[in-house]
Each structure stands twice: as structure tokens, then as C-alpha cells.
Backbone as a printed PyTorch tensor [residue, N CA C, xyz], in Angstrom:
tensor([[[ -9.3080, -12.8460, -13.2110],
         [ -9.3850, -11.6390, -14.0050],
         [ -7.9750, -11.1430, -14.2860]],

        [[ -7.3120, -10.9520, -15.4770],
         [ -6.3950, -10.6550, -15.8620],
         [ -6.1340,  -8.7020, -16.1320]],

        [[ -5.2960,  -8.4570, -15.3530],
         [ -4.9480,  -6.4180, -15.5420],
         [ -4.1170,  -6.5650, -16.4690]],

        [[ -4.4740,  -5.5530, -17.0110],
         [ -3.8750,  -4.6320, -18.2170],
         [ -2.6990,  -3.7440, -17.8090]],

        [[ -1.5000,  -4.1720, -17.9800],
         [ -0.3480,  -3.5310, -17.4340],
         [  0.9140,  -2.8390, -18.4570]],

        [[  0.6560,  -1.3220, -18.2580],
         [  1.5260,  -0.8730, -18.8940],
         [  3.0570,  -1.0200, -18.0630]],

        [[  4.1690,  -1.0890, -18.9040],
         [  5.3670,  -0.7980, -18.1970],
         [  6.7060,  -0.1730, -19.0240]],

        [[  6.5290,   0.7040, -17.4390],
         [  7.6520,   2.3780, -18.7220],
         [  8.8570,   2.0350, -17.5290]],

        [[ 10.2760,   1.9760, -18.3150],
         [ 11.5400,   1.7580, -17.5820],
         [ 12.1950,   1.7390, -19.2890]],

        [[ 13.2470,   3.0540, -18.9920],
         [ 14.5440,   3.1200, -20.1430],
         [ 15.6550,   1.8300, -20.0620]],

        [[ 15.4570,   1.3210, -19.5520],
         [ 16.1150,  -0.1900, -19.2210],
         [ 15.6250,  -1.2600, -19.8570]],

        [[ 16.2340,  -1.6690, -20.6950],
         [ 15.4200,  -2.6610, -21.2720],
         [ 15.4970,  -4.6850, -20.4120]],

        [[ 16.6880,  -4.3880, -19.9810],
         [ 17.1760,  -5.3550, -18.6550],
         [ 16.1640,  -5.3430, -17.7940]],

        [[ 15.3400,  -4.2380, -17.2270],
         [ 14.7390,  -4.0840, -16.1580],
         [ 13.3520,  -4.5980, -16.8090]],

        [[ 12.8980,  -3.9130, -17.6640],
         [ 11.3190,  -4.3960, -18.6290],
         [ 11.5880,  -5.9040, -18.3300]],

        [[ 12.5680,  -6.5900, -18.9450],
         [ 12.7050,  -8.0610, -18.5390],
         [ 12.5660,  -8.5180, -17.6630]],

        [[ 13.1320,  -7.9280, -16.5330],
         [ 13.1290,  -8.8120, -15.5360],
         [ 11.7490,  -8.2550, -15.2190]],

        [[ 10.9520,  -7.1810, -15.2640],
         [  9.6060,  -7.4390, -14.5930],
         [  8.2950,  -8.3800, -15.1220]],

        [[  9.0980,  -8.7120, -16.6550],
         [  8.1670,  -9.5760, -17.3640],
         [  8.2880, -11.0690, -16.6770]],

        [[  9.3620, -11.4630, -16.0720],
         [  9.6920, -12.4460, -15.8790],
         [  9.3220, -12.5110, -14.5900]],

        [[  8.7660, -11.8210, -13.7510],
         [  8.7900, -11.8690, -12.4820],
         [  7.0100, -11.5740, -12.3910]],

        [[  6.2730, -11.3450, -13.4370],
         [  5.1650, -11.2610, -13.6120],
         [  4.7000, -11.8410, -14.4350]],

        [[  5.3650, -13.0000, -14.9830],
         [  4.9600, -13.9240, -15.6280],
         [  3.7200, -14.9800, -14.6700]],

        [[  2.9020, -15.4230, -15.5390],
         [  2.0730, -16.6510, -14.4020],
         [  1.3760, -15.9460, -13.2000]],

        [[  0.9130, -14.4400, -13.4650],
         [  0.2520, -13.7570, -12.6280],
         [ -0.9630, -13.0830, -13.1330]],

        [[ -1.8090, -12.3930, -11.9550],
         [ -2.9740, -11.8460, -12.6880],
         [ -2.4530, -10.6040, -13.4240]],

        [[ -1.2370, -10.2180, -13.8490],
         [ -1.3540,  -8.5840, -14.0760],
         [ -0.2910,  -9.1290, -15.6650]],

        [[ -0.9540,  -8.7130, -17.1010],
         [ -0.3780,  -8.7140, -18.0860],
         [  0.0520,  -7.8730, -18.6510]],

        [[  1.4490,  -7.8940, -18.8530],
         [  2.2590,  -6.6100, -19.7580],
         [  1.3610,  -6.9590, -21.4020]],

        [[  1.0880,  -5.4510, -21.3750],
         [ -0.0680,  -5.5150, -22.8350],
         [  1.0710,  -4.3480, -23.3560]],

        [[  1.8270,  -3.5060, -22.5810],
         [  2.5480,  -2.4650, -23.6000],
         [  3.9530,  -2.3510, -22.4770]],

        [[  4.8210,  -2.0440, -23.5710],
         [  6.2000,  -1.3980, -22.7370],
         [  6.5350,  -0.2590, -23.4470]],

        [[  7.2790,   0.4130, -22.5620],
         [  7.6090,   1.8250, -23.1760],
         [  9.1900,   2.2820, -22.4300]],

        [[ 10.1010,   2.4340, -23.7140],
         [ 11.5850,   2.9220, -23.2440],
         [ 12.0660,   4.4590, -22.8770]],

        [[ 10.7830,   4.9200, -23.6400],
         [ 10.8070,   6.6150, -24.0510],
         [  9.6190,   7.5660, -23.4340]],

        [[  9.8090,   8.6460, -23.1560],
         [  8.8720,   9.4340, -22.3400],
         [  7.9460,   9.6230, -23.7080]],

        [[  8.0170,   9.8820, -24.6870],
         [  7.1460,   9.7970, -25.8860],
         [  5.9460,   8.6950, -25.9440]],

        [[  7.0270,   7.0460, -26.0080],
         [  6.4290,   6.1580, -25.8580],
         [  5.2460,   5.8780, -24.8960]],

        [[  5.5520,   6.3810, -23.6770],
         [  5.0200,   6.2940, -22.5500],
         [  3.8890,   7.0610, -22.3700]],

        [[  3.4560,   8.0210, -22.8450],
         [  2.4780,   9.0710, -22.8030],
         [  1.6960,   8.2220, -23.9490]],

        [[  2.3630,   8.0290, -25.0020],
         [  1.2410,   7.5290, -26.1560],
         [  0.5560,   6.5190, -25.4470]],

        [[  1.0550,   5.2490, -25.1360],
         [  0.6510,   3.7800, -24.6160],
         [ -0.0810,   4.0670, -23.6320]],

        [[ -0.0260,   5.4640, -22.3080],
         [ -0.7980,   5.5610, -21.0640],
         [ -1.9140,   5.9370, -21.6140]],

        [[ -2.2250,   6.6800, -22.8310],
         [ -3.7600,   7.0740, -22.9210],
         [ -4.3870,   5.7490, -23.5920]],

        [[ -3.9210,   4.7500, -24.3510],
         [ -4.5190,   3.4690, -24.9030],
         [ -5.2150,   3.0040, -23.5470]],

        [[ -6.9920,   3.0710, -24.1350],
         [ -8.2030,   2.7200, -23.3860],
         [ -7.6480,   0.8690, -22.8510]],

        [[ -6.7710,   0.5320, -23.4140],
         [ -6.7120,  -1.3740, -22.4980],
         [ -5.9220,  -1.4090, -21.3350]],

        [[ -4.6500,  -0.0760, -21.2020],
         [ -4.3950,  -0.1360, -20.4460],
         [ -4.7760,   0.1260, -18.6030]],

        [[ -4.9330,  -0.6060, -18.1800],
         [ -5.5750,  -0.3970, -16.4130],
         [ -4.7040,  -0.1530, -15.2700]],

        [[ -3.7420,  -0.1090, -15.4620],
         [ -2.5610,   0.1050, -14.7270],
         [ -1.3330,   0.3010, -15.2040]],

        [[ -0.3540,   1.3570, -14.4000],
         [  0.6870,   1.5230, -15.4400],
         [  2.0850,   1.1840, -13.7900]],

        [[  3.1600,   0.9490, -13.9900],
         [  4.6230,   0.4690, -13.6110],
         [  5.3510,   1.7990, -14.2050]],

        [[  5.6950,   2.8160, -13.3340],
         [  6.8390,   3.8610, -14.2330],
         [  7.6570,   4.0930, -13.4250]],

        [[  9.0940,   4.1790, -13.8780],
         [ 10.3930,   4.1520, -13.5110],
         [ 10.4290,   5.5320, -13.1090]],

        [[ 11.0820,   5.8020, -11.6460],
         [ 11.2510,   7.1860, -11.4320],
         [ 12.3850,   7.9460, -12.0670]],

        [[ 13.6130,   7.4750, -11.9200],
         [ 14.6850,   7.5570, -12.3540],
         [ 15.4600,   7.6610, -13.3510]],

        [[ 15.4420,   8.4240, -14.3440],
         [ 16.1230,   8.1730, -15.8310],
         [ 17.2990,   8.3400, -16.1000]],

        [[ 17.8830,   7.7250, -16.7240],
         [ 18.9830,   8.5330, -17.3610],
         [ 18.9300,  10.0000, -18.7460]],

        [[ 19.4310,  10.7300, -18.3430],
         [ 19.4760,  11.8010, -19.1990],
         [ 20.2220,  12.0880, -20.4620]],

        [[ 20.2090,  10.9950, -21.2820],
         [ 21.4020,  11.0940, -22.4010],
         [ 22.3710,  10.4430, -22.2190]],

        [[ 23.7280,  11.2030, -22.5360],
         [ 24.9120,  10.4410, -21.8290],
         [ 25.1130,  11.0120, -20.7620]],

        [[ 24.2880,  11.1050, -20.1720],
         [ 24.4530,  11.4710, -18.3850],
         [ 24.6480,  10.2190, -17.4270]],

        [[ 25.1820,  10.1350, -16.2960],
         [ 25.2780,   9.1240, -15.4500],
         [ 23.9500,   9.1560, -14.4800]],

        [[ 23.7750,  10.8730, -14.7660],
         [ 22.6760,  11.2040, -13.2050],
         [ 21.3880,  11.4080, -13.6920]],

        [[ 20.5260,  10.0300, -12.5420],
         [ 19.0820,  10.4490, -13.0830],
         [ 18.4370,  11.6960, -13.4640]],

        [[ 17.6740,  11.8740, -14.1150],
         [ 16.9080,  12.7310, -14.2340],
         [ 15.1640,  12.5160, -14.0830]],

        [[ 14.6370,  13.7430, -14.0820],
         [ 13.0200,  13.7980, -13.0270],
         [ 11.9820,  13.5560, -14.1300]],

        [[ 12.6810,  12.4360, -15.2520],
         [ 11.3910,  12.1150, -16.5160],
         [ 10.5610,  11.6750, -16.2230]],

        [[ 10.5110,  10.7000, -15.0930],
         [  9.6790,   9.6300, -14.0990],
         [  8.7030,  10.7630, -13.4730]],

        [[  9.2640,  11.8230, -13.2770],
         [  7.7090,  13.1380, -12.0990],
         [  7.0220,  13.3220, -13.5220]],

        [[  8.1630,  13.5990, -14.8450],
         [  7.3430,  14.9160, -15.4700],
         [  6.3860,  13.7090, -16.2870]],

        [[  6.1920,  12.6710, -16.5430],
         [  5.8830,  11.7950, -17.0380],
         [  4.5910,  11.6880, -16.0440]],

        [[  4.6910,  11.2550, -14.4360],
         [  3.7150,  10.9190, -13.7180],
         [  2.6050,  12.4230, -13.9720]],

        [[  3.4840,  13.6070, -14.1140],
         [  2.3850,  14.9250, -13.7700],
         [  1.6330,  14.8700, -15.4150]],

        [[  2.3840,  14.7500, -16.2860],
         [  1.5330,  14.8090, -17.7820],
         [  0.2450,  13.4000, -17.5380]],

        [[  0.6820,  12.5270, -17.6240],
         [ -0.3050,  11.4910, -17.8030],
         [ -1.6480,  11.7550, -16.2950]],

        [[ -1.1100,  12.0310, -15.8680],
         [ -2.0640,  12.5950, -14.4930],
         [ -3.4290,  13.8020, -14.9160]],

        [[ -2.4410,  14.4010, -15.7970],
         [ -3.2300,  15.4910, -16.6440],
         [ -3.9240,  15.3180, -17.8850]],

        [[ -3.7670,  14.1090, -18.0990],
         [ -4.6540,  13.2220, -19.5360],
         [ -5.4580,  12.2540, -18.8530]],

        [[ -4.9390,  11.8030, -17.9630],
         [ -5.5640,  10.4020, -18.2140],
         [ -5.6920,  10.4840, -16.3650]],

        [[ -6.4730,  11.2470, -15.5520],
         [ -6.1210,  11.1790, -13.9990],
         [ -6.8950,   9.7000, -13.5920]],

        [[ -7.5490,   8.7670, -13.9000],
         [ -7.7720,   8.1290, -13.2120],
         [ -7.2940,   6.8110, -13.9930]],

        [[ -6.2870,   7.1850, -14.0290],
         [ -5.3110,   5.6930, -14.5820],
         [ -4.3960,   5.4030, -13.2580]],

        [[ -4.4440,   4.1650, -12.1950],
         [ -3.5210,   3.7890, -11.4350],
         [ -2.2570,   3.8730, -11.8870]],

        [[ -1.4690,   4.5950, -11.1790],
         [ -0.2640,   4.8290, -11.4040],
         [  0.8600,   4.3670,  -9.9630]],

        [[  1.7090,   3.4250, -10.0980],
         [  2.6800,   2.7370,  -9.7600],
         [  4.4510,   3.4860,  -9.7640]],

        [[  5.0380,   3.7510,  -8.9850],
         [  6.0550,   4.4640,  -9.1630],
         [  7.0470,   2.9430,  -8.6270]],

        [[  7.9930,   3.3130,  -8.9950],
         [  9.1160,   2.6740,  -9.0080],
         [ 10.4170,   2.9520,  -8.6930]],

        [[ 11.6270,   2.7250,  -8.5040],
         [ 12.8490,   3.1840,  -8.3880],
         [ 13.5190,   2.3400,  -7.2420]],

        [[ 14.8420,   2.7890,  -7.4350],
         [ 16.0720,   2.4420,  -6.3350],
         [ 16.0830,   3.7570,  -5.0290]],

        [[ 14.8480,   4.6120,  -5.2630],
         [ 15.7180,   5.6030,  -4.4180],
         [ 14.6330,   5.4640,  -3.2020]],

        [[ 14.8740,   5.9120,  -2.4650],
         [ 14.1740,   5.3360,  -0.9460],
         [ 13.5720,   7.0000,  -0.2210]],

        [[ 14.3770,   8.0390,  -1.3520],
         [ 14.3860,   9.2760,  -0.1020],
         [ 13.1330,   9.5650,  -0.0600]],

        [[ 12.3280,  10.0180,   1.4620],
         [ 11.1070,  10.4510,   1.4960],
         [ 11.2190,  11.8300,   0.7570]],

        [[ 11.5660,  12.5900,   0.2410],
         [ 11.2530,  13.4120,  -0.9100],
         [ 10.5930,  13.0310,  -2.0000]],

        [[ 11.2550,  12.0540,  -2.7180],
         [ 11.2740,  11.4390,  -3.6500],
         [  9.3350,  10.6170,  -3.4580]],

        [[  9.2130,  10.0800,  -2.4620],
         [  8.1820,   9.3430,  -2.1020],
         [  7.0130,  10.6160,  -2.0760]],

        [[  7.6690,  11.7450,  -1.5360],
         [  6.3510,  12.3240,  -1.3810],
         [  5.8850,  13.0070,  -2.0000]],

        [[  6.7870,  13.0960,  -3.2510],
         [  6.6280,  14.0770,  -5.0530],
         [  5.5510,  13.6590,  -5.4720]],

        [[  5.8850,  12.1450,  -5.5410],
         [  4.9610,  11.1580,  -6.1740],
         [  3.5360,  11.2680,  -6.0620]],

        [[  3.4050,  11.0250,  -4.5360],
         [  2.1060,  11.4570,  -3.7970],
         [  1.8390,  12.4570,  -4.3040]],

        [[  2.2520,  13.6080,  -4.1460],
         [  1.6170,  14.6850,  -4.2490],
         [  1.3860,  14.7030,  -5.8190]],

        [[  1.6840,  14.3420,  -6.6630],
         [  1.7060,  14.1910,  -8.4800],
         [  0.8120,  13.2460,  -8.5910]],

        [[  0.0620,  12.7680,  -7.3570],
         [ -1.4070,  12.1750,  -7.8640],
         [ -0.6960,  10.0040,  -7.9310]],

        [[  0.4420,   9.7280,  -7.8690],
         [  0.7590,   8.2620,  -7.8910],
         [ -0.0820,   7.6480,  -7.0180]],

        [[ -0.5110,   6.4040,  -6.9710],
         [ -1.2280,   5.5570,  -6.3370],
         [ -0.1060,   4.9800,  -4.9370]],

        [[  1.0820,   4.6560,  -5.3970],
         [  1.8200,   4.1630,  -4.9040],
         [  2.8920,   4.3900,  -4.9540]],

        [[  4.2610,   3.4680,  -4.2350],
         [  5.8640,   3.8290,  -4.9300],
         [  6.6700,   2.4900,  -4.0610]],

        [[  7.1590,   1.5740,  -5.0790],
         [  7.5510,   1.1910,  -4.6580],
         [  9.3250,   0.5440,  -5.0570]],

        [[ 10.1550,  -0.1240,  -4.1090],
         [ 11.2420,   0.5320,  -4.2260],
         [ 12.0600,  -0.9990,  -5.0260]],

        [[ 13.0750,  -0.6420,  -6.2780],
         [ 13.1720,  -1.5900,  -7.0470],
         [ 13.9250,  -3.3140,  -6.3460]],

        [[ 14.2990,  -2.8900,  -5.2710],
         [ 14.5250,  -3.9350,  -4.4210],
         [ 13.5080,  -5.1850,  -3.7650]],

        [[ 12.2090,  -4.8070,  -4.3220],
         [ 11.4160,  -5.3160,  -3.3280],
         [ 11.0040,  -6.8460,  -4.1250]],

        [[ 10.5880,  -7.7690,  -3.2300],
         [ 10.3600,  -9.0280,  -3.9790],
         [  9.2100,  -9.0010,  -4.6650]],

        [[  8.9570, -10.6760,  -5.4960],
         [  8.0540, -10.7180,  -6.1630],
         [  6.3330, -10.4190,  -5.9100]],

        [[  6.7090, -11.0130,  -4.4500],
         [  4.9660, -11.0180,  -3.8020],
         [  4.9460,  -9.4120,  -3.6210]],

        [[  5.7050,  -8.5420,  -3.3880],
         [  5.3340,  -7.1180,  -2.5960],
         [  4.8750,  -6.4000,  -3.9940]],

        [[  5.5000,  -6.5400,  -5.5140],
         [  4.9860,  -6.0700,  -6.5270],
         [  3.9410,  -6.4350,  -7.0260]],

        [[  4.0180,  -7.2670,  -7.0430],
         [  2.6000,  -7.8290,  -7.7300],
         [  1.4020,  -7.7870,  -6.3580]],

        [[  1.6590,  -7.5170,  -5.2360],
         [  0.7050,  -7.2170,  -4.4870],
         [  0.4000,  -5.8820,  -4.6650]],

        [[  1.4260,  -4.9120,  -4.6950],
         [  1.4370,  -3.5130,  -4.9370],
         [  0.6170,  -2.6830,  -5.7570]],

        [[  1.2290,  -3.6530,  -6.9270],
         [  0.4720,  -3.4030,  -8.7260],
         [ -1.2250,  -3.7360,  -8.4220]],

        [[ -1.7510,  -5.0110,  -7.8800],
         [ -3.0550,  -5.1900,  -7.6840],
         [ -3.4860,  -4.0160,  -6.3750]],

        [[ -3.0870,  -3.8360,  -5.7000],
         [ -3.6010,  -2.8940,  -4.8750],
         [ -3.8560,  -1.5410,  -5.5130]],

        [[ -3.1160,  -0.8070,  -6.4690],
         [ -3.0080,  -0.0900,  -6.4580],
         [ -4.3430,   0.6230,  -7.8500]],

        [[ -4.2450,  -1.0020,  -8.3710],
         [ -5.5070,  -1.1300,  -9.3780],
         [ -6.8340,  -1.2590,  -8.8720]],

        [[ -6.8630,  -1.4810,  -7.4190],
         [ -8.3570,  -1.7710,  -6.7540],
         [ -8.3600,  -0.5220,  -6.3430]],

        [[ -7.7410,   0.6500,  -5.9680],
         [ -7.9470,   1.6000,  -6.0430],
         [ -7.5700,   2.0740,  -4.3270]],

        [[ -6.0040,   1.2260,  -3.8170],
         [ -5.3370,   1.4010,  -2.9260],
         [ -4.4170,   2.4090,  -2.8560]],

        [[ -3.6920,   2.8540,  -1.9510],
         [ -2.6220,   3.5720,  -2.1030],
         [ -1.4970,   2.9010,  -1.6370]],

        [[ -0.5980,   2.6620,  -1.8910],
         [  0.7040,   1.5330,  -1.4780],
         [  2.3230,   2.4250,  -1.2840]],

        [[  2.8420,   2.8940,  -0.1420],
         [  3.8200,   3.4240,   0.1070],
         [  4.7480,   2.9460,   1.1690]],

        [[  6.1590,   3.3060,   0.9210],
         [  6.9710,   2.0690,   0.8760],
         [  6.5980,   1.9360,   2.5860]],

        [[  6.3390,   2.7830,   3.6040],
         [  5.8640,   1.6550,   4.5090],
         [  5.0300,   0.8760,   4.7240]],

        [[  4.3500,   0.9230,   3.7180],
         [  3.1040,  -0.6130,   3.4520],
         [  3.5730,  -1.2500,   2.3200]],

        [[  4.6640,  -1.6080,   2.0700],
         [  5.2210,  -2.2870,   1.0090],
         [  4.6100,  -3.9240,   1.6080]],

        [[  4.4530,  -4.7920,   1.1090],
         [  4.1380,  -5.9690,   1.3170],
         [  2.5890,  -6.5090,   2.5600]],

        [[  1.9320,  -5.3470,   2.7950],
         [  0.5590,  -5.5260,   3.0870],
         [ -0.2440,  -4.3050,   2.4110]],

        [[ -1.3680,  -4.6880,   2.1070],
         [ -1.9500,  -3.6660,   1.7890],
         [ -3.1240,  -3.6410,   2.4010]],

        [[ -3.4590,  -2.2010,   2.6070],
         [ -4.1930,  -1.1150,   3.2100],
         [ -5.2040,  -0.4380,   2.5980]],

        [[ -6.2520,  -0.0530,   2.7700],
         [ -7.7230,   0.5000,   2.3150],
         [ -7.5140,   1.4620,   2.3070]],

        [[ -7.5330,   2.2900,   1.5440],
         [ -7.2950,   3.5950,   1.5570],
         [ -8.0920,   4.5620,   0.4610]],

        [[ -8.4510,   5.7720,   0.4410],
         [ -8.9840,   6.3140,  -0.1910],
         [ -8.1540,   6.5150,  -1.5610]],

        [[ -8.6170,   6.6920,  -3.3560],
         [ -8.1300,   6.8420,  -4.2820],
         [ -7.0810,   8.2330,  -4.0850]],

        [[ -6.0560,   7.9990,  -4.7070],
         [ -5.0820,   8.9880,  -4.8110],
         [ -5.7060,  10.2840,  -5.2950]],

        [[ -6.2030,  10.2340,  -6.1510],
         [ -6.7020,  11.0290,  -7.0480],
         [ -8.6460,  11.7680,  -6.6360]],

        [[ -8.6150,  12.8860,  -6.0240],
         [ -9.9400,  13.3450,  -5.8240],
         [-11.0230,  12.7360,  -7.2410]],

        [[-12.3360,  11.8620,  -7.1020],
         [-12.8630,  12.0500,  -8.0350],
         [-12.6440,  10.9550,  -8.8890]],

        [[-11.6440,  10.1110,  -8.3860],
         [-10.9910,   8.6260,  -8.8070],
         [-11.8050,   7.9340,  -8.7100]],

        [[-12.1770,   7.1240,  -9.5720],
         [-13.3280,   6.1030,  -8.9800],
         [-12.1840,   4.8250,  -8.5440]],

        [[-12.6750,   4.2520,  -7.5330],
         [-12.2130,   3.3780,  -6.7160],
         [-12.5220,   2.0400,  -7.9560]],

        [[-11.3690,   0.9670,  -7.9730],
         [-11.4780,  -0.2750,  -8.7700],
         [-12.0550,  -1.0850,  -7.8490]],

        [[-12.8750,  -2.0490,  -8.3210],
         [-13.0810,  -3.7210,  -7.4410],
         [-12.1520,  -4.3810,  -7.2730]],

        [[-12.1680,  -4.6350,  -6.1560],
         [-10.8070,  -5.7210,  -6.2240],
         [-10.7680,  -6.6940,  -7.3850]],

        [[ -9.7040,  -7.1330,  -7.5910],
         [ -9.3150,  -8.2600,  -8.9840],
         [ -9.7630,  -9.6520,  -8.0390]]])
């Protein structure tokens, strides 16, 4: 069974490399998105079953991330709440981890991690797991993030 995988990262280097690293797997990039615009449009499209979103943005010509990655997770949360949602990033701080959570994410996992821990992540998180970075590379039964979530079948 092949997932429907959205993926939002202002990086277009990074979109690549997750295409390439999810190539020859069950989970298919059906949309990418560079722009918080982009990203809201493509999360409400009914094919998508799972979404990959970058916590971290850049802000213009800013060097320092900015919180497009929360305000992005809290809007689409508010359209679309039972869309698995996947967080992403370089940043490790349990703040950061527990925004997420609380903004309804399924998961978060950290851009360092190998091929098997994402693509285990991404399917877990579509069966209707919760995946946080101390269960990065096993996954765990857990109740839907989201009150009212209907739980996925496993793939």
C-alpha cells in the first residue's frame, strides 16, 4: 500500500534529499511545498495522508529561524485536524518538541536521523502512532494525537 506524502521544507536541497531517501518506499511524495501559502493549500488536498513539515524557517533575509513550522502545524490542525502530521528539524530542544505536541503533531523528528528511523516515523505516524524523539527508531502504540482522530490501519 503506497501513502500519500505531503512535504513542506523552504529548502529545496532538503525536499531532495527526502525524495531521494524515500525513494523505493511505501510513502510517495504526491506534493511539495516551499511556502507557508503553498503548504496550507496542498495540506487540505483530499490525496494527501500524511504530511513531513519543517519546523524551522528562515524569515526573509534573516539568518534566524522563524516559528512558520508551529504557525503552519496550528492552522492546518485547525482545517484539516485529522491529517498525520510529522514535524521535523535540526533542533533537539524539549521546548521545541513539546510545542509540537501540544499543536496536535503526531510526531517530531530530528533532521539528523537515518533512513530507516524516517520512514519508520512517517508510517507510524500514519497508522495513527505518536513518534517522539525518544522513540525515534522503534515505534510505540499509542493513542492518536489528536482527541477524536480516528486511528489509521497499519500500512
Amino acid at each position: 500500500m503506497t501513502i500519500a506524502l505531503l512535504v513542506v521544507d523552504d529548502h529545496s536541497l532538503i525536499r531532495a534529499a527526502v525524495r531521494e531517501v524515500l525513494a523505493r518506499t511505501d510513502l510517495a511524495i504526491v506534493a511539495e511545498a516551499a511556502t507557508a501559502a503553498e503548504a496550507l493549500r496542498l495540506a487540505l488536498e483530499p490525496q494527501v495522508q500524511v504530511m513531513l513539515l519543517d519546523l524551522g524557517w528562515l524569515d526573509g533575509e534573516s539568518s534566524v529561524p522563524s516559528e512558520v513550522g508551529l504557525e503552519l502545524l496550528e492552522q492546518i490542525r485547525s482545517r484539516r485536524a485529522e491529517l498525520p502530521i510529522l514535524m521535523y528539524s535540526g533542533r533537539s530542544e524539549p521546548a521545541y518538541v513539546r510545542r509540537c505536541r501540544e499543536l496536535g503533531a503526531r510526531g517530531y523528528v530530528i533532521k539528523g536521523a537515518g533512513k530507516a528511523q524516517l520512514v519508520s516515523a512517517l508510517n507510524a505516524v500514519y497508522a495513527g502512532e505518536q513518534v517522539w524523539p525518544d522513540q525515534i527508531g522503534r515505534r510505540e502504540q499509542s493513542r492518536p494525537a489528536m482527541a477524536g482522530a480516528p486511528a489509521r490501519p497499519p500500512p
